[in-house]
C-alpha positions in Angstrom: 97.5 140.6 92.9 94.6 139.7 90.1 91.8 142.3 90.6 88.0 142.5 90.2 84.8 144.8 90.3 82.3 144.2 91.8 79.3 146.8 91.9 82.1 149.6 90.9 84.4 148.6 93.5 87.7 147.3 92.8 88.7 143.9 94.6 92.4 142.7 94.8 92.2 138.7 95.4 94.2 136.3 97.8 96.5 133.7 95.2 95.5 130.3 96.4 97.6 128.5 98.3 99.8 125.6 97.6 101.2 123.4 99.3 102.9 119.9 99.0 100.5 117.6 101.1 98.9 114.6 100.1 96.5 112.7 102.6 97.5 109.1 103.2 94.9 106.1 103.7 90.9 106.2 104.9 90.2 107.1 101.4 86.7 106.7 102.7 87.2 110.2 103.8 88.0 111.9 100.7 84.7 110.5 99.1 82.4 111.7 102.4 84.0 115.1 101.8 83.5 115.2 98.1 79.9 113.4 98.5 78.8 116.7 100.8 80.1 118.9 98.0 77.9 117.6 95.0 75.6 119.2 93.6 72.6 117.0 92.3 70.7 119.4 89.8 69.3 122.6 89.9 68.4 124.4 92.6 70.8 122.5 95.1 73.2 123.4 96.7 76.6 121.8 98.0 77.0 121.3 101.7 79.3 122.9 104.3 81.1 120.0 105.9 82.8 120.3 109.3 86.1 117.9 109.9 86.1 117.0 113.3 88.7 115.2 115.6 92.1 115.6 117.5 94.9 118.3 116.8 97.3 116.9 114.9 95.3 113.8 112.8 95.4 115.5 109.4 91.8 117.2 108.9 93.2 120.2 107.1 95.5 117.7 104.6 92.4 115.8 104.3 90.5 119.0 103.4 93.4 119.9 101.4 93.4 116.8 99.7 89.6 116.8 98.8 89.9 120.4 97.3 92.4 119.2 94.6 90.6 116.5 93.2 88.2 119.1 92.6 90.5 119.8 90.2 90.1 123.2 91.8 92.1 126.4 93.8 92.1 125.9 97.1 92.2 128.7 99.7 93.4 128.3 103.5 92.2 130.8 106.3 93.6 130.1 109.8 91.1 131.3 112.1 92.2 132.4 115.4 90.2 133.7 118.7 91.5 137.0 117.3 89.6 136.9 113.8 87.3 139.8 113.3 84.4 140.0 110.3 86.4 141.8 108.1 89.8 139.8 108.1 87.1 136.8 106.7 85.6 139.5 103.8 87.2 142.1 102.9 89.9 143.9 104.5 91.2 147.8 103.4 94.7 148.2 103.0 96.8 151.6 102.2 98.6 151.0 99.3 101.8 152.3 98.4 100.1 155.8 96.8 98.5 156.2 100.2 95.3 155.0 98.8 92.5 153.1 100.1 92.7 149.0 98.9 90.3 146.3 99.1 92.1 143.1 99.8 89.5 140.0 99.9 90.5 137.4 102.5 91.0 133.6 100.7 87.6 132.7 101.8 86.2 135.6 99.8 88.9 135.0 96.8 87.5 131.2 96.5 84.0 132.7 96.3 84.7 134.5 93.2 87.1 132.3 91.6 85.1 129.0 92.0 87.7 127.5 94.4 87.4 125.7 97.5 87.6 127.6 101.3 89.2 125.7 104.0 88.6 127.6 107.5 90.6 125.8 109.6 90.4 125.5 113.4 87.1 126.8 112.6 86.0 126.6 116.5 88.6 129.4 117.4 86.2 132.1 116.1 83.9 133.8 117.6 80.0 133.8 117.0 80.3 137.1 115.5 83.1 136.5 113.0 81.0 133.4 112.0 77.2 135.3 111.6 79.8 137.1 108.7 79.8 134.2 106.8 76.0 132.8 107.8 74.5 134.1 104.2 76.7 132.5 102.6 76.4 128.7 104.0 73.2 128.6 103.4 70.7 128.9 100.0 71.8 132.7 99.6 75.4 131.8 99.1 76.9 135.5 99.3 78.9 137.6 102.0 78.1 141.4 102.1 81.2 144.1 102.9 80.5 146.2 105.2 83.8 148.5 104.8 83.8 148.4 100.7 79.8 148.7 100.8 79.7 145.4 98.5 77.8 142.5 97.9 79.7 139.5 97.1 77.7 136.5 95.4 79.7 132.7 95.6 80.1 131.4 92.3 78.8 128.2 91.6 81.8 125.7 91.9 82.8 127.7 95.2 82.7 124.7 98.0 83.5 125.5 101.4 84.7 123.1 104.9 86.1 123.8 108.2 88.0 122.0 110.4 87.4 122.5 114.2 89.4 120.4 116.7 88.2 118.7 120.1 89.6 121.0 122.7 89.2 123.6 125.6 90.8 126.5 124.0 87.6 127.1 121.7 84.2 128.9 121.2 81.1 127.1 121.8 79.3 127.6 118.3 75.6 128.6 118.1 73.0 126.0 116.7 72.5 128.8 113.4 75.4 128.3 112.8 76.3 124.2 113.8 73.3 123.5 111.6 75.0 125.6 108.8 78.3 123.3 108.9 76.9 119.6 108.2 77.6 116.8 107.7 80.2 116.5 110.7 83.0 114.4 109.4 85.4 113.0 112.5 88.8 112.6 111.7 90.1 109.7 113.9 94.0 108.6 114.6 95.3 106.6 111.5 95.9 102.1 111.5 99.4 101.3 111.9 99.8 100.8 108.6 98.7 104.0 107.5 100.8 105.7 110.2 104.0 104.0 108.9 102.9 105.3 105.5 102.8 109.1 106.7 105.7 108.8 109.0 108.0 107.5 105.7 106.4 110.1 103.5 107.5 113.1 105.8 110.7 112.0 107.0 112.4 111.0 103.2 115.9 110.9 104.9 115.2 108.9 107.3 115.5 105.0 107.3 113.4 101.7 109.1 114.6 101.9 112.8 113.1 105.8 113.5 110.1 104.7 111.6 109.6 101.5 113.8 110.2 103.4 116.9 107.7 106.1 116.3 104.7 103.9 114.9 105.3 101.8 118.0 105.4 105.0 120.3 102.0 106.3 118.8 100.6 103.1 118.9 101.7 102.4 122.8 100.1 105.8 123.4 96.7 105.5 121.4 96.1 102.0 123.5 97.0 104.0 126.9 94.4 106.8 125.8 97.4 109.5 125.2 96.3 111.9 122.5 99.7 112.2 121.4 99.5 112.4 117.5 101.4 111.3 114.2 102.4 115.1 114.2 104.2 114.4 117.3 105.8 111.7 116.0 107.4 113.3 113.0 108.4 116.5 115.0 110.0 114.0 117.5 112.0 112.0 114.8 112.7 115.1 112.7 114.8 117.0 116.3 116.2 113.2 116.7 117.8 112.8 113.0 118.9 116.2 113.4 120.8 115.8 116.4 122.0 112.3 115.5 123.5 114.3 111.9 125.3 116.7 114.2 126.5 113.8 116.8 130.3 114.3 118.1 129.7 111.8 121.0 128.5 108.8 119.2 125.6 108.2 120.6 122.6 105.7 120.2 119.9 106.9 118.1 117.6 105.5 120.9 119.4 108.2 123.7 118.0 111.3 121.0 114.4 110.0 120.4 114.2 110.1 124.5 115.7 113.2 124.4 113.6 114.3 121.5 110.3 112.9 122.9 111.2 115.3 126.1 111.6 118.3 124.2 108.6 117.8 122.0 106.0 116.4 124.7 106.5 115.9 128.3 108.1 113.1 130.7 105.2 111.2 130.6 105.9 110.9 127.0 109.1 110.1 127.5 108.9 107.3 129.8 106.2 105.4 127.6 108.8 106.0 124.7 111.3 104.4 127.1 108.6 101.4 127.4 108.6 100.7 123.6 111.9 101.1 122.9 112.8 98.6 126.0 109.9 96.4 124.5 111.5 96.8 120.9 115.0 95.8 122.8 113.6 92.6 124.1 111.7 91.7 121.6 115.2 91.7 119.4 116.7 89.5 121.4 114.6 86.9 120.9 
């Protein structure tokens, strides 16, 4: 782990992460992201964008995305209802001499590399993990460490974004801290077109007919108001190829995505997947 000191202390950093993601189509997205994180002279300061929308509509490739035409690291921290203030700063370890470490989370890494933070699922966190982080979203930009009795200033290419998703299961955030995390960027399901472009990109081995079924699934379920995503989709055709590869009774590839759609989602996911592939049946025959 690369190490740093700061005010005497000694810092081991988070690598960044990498990952092989690319974000597919509403481009327009990208440049709202990277339009928050400009900088227009001295004495501003970038803003602190929030990526809004459904589980499973791509915010944190999107944020992923915008970090690396940056040109710059990227750092990931998955927030959970479970995250504390220090797990976001600076966490002490015992090392393998039985010695006190100072491991900085990849929020704090970013910070003093110039990279970018993604916290994603931002809205599982509690107001008190957040007020951690309030100094540094605003004109301030720095964290202080409780536990390693350090301040921590951001440097100046650090950006930072969130994603929080639309669902029970979250905090309600405090208006200090809401105001902190603009401009809100919603995230919304992809066109048809783009969802056949995702689809192909993340199943390589697999071939027209899957794809056909699955864009015509998510779009059945996004005109019936389903919030059934392109995530599902792929997870659904990714069970289904793998149990058509192991098939010793010959069956029809349209018996597994049923199957498939049942295991992934629920029965009322599986009869509208029976819909379109009866719809897709007829259709053929004429």
């Amino acid at each position: 782990m690369e190490k740093v000191t700061i005010e005497g202390v000694d810092i081991y950093l988070s690598p960044p992460d990498e990952i092989d993601v690319k974000w597919v189509g509403q481009t327009d997205l990208i440049a709202q992201i990277l339009a928050a994180w400009m900088v227009l002279g001295d004495g501003d300061i970038p803003l602190n964008p929030r990526l809004a929308g459904k589980p499973g509509v791509g915010k944190t490739t999107l944020a992923y995305t915008a970090g690396q035409a940056l040109g710059q690291p990227v750092y990931l921290f998955q927030a959970t209802m479970d995250t504390r203030p220090e797990d976001l700063i600076i966490t002490p370890v015992i090392d393998e001499n039985s010695k006190i470490k100072y491991v900085a989370s990849p929020v704090v890494s970013a910070m003093i590399k110039g990279g970018v933070a993604i916290v994603d699922e931002g809205n599982r966190m509690s107001e008190k993990s957040w007020a951690s982080l309030a100094p540094l979203l605003d004109s301030r930009r720095y964290v202080e460490s409780i536990v390693a009795g350090v301040k921590i200033k951001a440097h100046a290419n650090f950006r930072f974004c969130t994603t929080m998703n639309e669902d029970a299961s979250t905090f309600e955030l405090p208006e200090y801290i809401q105001s902190r995390l603009k401009p809100i960027i919603y995230v919304d399901f992809p066109t048809r077109e783009e969802e056949t472009l995702i689809i192909k990109k993340n199943l390589p081995v697999s071939n027209d007919d899957i794809v056909e079924y699955i864009v015509e699934f998510l779009q059945a379920a996004h005109e019936a108001n389903e919030d059934y995503t392109v995530r599902d989709g792929i997870n659904i055709a990714r069970y289904a190829l793998r149990r058509l590869h192991m098939d010793q009774q010959k069956r029809d590839l349209e018996e597994y995505l049923i199957e498939a759609t049942n295991m992934v989602l629920d029965e009322e996911a599986t009869e509208l997947f029976k819909e379109v592939i009866d719809g897709l049946e007829k259709h053929q025959e004429f």
